[in-house]
Backbone as a ProteinNet text record, in pm:
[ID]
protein_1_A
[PRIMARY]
XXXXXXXXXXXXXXXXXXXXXXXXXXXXXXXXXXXXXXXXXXXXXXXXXXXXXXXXXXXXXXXXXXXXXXXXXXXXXXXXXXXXXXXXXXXXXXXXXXXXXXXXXXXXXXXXXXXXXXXXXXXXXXXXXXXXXXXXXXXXXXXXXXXXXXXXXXXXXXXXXXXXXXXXXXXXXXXXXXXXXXXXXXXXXXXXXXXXXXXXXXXXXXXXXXXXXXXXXXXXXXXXXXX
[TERTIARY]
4790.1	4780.5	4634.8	4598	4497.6	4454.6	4324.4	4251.5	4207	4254.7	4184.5	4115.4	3980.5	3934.9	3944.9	4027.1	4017.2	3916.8	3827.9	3682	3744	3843.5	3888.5	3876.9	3817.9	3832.9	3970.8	4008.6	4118.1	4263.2	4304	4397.1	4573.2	4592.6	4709.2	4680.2	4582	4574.4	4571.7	4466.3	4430.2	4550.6	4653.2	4725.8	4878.4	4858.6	4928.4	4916.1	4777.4	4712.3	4742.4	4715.1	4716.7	4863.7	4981.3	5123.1	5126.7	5093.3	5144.3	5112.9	5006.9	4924.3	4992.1	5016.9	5128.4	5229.2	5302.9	5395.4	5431.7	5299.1	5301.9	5240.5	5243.9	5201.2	5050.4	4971.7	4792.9	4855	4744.8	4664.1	4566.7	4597	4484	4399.6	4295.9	4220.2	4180	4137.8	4151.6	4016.4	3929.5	3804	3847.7	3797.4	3744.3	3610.2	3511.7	3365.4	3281.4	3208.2	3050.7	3109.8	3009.6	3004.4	3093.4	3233.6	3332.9	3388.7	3361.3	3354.2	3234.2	3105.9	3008.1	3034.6	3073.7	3160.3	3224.1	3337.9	3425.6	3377	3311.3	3215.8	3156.3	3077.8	3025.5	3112.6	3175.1	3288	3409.6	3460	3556.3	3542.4	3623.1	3537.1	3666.6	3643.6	3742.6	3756.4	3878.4	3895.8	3891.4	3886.6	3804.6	3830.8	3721.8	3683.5	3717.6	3808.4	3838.5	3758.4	3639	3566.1	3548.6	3577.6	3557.6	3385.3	3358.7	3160.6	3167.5	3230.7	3243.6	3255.3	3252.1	3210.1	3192	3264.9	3170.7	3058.8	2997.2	2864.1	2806.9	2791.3	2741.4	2771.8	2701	2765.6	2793.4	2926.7	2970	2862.9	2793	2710.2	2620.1	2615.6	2478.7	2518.1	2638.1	2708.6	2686.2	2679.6	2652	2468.1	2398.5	2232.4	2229.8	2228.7	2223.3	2233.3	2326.2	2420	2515.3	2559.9	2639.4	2791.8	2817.5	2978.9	2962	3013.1	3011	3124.3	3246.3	3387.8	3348.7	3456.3	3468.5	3464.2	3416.2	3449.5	3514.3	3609.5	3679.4	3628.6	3594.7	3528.6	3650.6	3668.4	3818.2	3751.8	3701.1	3623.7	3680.9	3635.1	3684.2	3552.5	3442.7	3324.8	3342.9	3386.7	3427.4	3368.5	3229	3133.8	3085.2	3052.9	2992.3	2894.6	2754.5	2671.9	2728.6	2784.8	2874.2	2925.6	3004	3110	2967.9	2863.5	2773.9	2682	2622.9	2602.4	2637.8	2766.9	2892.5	2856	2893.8	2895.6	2787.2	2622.2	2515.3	2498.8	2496.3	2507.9	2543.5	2716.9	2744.2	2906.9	2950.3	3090.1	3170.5	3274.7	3311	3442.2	3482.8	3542	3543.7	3618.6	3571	3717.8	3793.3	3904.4	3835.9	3848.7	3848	4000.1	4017.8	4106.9	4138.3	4231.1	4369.3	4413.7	4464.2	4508.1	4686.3	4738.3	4878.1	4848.7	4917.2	4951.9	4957.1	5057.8	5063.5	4964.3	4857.8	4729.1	4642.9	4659.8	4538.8	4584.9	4713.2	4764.9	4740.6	4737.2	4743.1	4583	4520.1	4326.3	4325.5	4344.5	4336.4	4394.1	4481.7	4504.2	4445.4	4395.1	4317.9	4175	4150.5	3996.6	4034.5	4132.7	4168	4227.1	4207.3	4241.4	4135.2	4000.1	3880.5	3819.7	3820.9	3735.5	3814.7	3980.5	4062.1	4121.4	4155.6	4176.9	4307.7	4370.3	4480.2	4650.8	4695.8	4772.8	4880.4	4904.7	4996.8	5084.7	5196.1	5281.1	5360.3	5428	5599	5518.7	5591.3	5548.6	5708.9	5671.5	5835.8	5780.7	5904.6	5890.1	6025.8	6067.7	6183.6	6285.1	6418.4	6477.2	6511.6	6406.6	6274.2	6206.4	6204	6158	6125.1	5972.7	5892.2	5847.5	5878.1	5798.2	5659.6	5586.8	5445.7	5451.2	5511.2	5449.6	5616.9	5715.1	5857	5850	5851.9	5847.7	5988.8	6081.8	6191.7	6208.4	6274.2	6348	6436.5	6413	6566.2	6558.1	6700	6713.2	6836.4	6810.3	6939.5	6934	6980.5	7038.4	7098.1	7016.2	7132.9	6982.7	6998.3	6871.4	6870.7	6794.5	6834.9	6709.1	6700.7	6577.3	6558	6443.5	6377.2	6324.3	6321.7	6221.3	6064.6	6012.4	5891.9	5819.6	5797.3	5730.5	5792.1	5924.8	5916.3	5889	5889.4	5864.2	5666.1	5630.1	5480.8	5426.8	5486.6	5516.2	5531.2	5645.8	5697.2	5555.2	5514.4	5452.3	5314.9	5225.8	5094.1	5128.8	5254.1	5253.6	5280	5358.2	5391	5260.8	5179.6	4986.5	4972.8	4975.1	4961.2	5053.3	5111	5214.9	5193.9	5223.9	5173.4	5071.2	5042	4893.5	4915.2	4846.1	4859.9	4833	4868.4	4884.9	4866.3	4725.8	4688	4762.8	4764.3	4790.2	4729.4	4561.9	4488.9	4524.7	4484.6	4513.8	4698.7	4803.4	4889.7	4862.9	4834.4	4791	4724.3	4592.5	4551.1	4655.3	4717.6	4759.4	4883.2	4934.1	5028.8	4992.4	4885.5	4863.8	4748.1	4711.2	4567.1	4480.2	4356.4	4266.7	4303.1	4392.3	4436.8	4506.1	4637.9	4762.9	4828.7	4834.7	4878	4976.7	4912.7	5001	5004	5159.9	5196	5172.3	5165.4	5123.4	5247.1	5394.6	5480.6	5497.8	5445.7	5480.8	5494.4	5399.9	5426.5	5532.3	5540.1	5643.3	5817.3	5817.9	5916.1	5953.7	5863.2	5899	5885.6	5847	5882.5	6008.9	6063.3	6199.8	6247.5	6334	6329	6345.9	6199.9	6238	6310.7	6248.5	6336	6494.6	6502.7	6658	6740.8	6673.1	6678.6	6675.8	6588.2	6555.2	6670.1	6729.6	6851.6	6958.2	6980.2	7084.6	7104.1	6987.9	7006.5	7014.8	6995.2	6974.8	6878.1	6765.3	6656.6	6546.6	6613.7	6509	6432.3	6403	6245.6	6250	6153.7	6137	5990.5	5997.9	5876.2	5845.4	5775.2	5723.7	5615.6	5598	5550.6	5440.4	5329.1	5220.4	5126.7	5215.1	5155.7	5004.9	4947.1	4845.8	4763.1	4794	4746.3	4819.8	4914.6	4957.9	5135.5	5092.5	5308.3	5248.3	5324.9	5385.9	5465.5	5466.1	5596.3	5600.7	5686.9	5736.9	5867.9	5906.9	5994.7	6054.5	6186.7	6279.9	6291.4	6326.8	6285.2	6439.1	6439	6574.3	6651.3	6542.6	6590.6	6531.4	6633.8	6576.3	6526.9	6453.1	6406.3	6503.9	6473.3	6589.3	6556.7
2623.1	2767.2	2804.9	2845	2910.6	3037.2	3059.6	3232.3	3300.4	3352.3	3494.4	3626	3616.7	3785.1	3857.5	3992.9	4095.7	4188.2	4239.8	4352	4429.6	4537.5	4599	4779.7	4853.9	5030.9	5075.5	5092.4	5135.5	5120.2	5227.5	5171.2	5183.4	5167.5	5169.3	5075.2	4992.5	4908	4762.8	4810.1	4674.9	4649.3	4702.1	4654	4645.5	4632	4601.6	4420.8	4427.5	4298.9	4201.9	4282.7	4235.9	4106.4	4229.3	4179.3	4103.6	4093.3	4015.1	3862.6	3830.3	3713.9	3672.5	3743.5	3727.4	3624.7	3699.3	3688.5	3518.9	3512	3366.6	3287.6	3331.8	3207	3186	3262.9	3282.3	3414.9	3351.1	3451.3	3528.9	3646	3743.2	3867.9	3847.5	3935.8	4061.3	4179	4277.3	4388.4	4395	4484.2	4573.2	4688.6	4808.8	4851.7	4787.7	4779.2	4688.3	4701.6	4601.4	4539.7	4671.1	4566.5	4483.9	4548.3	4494.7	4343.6	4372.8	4217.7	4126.6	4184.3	4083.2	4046.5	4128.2	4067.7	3942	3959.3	3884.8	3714.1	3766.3	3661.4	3550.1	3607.9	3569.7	3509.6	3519.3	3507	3388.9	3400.6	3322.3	3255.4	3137.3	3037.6	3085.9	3120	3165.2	3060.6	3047.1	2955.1	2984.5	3173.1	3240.1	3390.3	3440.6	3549.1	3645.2	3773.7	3857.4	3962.1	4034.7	4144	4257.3	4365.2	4503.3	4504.8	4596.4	4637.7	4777.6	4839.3	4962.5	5044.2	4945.3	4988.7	5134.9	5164.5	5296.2	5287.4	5163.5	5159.7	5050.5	5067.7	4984.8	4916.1	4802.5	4695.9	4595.7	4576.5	4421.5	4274.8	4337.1	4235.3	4180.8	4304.7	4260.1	4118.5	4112.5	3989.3	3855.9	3905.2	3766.8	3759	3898.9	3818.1	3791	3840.6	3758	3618.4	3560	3415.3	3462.2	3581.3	3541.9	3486.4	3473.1	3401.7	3259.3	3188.4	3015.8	2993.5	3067.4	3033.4	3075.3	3064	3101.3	3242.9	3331.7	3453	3509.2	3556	3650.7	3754.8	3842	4019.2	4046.8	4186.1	4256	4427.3	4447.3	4601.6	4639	4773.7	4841.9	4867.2	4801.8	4755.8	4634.6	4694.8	4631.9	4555.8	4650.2	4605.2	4489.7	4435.2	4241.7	4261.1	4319.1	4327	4308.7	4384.1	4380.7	4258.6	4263.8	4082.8	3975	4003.5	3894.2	3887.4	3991.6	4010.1	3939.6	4020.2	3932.2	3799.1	3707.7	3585	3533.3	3569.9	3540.8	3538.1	3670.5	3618.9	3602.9	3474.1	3401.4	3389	3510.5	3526.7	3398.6	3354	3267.3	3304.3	3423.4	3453.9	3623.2	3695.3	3821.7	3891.9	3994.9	4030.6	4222.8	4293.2	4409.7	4487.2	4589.4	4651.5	4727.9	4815.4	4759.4	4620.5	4583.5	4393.7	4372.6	4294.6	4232.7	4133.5	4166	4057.4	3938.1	3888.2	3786.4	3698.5	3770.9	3694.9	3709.4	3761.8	3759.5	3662.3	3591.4	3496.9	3395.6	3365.1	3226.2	3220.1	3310	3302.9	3263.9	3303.1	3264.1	3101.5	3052.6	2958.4	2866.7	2866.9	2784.5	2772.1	2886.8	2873.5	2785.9	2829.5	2753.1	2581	2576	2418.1	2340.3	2399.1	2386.4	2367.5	2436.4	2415.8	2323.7	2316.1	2201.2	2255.5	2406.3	2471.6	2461.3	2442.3	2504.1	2419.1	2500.3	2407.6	2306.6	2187.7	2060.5	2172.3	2057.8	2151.9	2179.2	2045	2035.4	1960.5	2005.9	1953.8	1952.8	1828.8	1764.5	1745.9	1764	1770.4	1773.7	1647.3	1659	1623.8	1698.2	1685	1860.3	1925.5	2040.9	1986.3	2045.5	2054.6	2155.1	2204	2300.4	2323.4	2347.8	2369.6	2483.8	2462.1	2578.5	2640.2	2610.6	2667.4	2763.7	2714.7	2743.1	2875.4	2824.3	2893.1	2844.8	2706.4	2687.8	2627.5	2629.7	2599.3	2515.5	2356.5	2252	2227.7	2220.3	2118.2	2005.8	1891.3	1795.7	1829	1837.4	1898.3	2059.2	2101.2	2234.9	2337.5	2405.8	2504.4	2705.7	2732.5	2878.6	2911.9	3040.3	3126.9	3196.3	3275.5	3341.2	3425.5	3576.7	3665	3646.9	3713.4	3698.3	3676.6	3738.1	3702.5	3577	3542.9	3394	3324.8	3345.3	3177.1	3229.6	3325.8	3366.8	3214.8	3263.5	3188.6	3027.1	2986.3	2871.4	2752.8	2872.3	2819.6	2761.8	2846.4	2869.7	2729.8	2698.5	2571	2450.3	2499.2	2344.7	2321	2354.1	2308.1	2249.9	2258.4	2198.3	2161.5	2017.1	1967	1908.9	1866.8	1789.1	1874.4	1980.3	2056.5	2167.5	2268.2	2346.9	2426.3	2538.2	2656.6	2732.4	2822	2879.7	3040.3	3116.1	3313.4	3343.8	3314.2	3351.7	3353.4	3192.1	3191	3204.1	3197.9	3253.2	3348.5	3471.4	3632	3646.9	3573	3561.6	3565	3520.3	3425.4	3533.3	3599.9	3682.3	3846.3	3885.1	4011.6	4041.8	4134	4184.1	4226.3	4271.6	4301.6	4497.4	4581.7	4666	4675.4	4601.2	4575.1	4624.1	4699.7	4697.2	4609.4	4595.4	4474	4455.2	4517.2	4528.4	4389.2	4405.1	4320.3	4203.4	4244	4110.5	4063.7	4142.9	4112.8	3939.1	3875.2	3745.5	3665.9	3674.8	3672.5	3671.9	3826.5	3825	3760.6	3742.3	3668	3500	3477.2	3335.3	3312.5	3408.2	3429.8	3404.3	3465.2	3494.3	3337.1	3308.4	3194.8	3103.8	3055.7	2943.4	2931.8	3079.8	3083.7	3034.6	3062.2	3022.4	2908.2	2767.3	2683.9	2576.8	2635	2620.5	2609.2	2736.2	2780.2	2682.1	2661	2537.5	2369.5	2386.3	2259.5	2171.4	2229.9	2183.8	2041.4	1956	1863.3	1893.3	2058.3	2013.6	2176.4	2173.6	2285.3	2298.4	2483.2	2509.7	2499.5	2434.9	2416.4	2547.8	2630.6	2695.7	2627.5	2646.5	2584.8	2703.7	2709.4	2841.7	2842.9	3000.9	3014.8	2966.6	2906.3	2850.2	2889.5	2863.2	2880.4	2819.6	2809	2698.1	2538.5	2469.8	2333.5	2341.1	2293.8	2220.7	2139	2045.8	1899.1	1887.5	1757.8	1724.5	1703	1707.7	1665.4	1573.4	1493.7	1382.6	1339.5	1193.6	1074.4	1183.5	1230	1255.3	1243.1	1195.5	1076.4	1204.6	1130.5	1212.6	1195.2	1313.5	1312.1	1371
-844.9	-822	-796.7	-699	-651.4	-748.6	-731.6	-792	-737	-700.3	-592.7	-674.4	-609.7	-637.2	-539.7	-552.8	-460.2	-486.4	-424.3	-467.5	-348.5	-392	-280	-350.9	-323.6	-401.7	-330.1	-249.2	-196.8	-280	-390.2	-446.9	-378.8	-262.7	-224.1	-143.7	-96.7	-32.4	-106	-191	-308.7	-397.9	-424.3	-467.3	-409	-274.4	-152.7	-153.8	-97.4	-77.9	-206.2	-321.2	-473.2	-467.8	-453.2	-443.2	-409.8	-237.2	-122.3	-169.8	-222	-263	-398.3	-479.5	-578	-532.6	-454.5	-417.5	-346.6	-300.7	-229.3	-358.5	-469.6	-563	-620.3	-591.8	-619.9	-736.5	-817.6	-933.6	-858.4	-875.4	-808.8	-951.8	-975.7	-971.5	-930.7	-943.4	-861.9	-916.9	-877.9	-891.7	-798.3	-850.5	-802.7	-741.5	-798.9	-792.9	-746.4	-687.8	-736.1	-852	-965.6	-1094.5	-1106	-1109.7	-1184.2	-1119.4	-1001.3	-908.1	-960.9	-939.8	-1039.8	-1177.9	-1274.5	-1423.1	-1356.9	-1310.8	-1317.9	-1261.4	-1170.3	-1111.4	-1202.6	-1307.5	-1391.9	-1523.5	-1522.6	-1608.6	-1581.6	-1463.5	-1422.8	-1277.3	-1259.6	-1185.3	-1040.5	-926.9	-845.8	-744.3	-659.2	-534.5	-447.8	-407.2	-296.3	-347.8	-257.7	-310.7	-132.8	-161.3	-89.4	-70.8	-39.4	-30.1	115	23.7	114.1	81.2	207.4	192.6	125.9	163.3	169.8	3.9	-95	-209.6	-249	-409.4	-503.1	-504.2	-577.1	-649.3	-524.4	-428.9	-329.8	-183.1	-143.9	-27.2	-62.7	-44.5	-135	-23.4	69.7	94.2	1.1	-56.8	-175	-268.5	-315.8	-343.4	-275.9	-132.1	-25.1	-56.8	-55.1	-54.8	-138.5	-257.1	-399.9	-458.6	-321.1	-424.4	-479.7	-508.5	-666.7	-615.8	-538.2	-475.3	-452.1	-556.9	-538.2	-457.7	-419.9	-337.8	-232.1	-121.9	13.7	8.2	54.2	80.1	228.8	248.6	329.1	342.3	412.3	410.8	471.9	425.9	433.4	448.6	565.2	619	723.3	752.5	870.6	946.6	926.5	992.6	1110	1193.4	1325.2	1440.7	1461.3	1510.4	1551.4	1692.4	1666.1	1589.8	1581.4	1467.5	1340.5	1321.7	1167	1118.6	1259.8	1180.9	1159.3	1265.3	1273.7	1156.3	1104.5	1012.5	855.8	878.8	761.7	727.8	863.3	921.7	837.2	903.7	866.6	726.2	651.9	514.5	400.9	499	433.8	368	488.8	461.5	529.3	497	539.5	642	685	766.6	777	863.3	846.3	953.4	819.3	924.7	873.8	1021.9	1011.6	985.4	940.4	884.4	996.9	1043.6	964.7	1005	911.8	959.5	905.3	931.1	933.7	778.7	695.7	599	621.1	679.1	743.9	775.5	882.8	894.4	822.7	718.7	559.2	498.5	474.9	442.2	481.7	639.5	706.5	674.5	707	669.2	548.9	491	274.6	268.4	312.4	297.7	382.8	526.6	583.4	492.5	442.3	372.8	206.7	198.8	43.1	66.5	167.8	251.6	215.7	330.9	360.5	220.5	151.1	12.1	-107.9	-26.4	-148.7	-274.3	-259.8	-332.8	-327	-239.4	-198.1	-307.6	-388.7	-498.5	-410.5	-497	-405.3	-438.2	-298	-215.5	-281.4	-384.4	-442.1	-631	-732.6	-847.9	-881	-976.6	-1057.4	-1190.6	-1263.6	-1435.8	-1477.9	-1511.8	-1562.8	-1464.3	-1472	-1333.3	-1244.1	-1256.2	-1217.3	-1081.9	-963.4	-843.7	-787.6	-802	-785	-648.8	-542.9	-415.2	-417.5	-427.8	-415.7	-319.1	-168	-52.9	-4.7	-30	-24.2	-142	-290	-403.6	-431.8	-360.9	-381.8	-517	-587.1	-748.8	-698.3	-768.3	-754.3	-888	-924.8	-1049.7	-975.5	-1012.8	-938.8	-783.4	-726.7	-603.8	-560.7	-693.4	-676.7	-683.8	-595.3	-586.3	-645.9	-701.4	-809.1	-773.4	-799.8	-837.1	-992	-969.1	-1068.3	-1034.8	-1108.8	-1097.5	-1043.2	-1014.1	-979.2	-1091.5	-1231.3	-1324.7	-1397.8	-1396.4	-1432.4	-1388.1	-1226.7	-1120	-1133.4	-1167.8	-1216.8	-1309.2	-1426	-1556.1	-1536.3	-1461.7	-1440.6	-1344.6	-1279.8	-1198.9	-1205.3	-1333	-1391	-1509.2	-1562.6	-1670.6	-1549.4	-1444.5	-1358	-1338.7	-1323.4	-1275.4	-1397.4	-1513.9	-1633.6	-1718.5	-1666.1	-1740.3	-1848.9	-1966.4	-2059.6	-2107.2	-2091.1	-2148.5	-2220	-2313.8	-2359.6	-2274.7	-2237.4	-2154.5	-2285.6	-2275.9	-2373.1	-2378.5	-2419.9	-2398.8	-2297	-2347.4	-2239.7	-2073.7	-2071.4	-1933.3	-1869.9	-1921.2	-1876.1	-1851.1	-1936.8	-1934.6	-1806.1	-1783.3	-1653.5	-1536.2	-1550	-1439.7	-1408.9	-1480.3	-1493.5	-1425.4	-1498.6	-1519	-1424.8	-1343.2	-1337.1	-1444.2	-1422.7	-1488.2	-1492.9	-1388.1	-1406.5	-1396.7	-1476.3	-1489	-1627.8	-1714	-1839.3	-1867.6	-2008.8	-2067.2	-2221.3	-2229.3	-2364.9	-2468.6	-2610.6	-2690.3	-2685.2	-2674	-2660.6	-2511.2	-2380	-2264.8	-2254.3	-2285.1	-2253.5	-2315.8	-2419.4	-2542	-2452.4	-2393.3	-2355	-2261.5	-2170.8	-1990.3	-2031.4	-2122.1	-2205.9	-2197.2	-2320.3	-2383.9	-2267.9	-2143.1	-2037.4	-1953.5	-1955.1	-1871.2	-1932	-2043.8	-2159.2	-2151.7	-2115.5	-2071.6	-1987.5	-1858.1	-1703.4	-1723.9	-1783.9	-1764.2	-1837.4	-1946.7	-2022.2	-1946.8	-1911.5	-1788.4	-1670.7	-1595.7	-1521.7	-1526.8	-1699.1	-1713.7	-1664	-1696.7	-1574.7	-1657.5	-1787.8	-1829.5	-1903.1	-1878.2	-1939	-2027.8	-2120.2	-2246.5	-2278.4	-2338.5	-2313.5	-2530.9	-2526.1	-2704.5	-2693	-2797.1	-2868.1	-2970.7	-2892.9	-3036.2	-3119.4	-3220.5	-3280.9	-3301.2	-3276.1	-3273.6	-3143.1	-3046	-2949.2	-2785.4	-2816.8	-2663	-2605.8	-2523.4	-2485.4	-2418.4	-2434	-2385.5	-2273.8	-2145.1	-2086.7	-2064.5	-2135.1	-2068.2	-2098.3	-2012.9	-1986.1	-2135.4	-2135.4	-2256.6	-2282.7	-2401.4	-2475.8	-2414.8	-2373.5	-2355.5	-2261.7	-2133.5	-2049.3	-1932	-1858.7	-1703.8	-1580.3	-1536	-1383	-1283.1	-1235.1	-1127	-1025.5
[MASK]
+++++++++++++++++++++++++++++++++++++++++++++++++++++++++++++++++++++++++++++++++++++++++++++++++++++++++++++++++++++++++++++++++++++++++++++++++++++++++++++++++++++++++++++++++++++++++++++++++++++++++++++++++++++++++++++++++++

């Protein structure tokens, strides 16, 4: 699973974009600001970074002179201009779509750049007799193919990257929620509950352990074969 920061002010747009990227399987992030894009920066390690210029508290170029973006950056403006894009270009954007733009091709761009830098999550993960497609979002167990909500195949999808590992609160929470997303004290709790179910239901191999105080487990079920 990929990490996306969006540094977008536009709130019917930014959380347009927010979704759409969801939706294909990336953890997205979502600033409002400068600052709040530099926090996060500083804080968490991203696999590309999405930026508007057109900023509250500034020019999200200032981000590009600075250094402070170790990922690929995308610019996402309605600064159209060849100066502008060239500009961009120069320092240090790694591609540059003017607004208004097609989903679609914010997508195919995000993922050619999340290629390029090796970001980009493997295609298909197995656990159990569990068949995860990343790029599909298809669900197999055996031969027989099901879905899930968006916040369970969320869920499902953030532990298939870490099999055998503790999947802490934290970073599920991440991985789940925005940074302006509210999020009740059992939310995770429940979309657990939730999946554990689904995963029952299909008979899918594999179970999520609970390590109190710490976080969840998924692996595969004990004296049970891959398939």
């Amino acid at each position: 699973m990929s990490r996306i920061l969006l540094i977008e002010d536009h709130p019917s747009l930014g959380g347009t974009i927010a979704e759409y990227l969801r939706r294909a399987g990336h953890a997205v992030d979502l600033a409002r600001t400068l600052a709040a894009g530099r926090a996060l920066l500083a804080d968490v390690v991203f696999d590309l970074v999405l930026l508007d210029l057109g900023l509250p508290d500034g020019d999200g170029l200032e981000l590009l002179r600075q250094k402070a973006v170790a990922a690929p950056v995308l610019v996402l403006t309605a600064r159209g201009t060849l100066s502008e894009r060239i500009e961009g270009l120069d320092r240090g954007a790694d591609d540059y779509m003017v607004k208004p733009f097609a989903l679609e091709e914010l997508g195919a761009r995000c993922r050619t750049l999340l290629r390029r830098a090796g970001g980009a999550p493997k295609t298909q993960v197995r656990l159990g007799r569990l068949s995860f497609d990343m790029a599909t979002q298809a669900l197999e167990t055996g031969d027989i193919r099901f879905d899930l909500s968006r916040r369970e195949r969320q869920l499902l999808m953030a532990m298939m990257q870490r099999p055998g590992k503790i999947c802490t609160r934290q970073y599920l929470e991440t991985q789940l929620y925005d940074q302006s997303e509210p999020v009740g004290p059992n939310a995770l709790e429940t979309a657990m509950s939730r999946l554990r179910l689904q995963l029952g239901r299909h008979d899918c191999g594999v179970e999520v352990r609970t390590i109190r105080g710490v976080g969840y487990l998924l692996e595969a079920r004990r004296n049970d074969g891959q398939g």
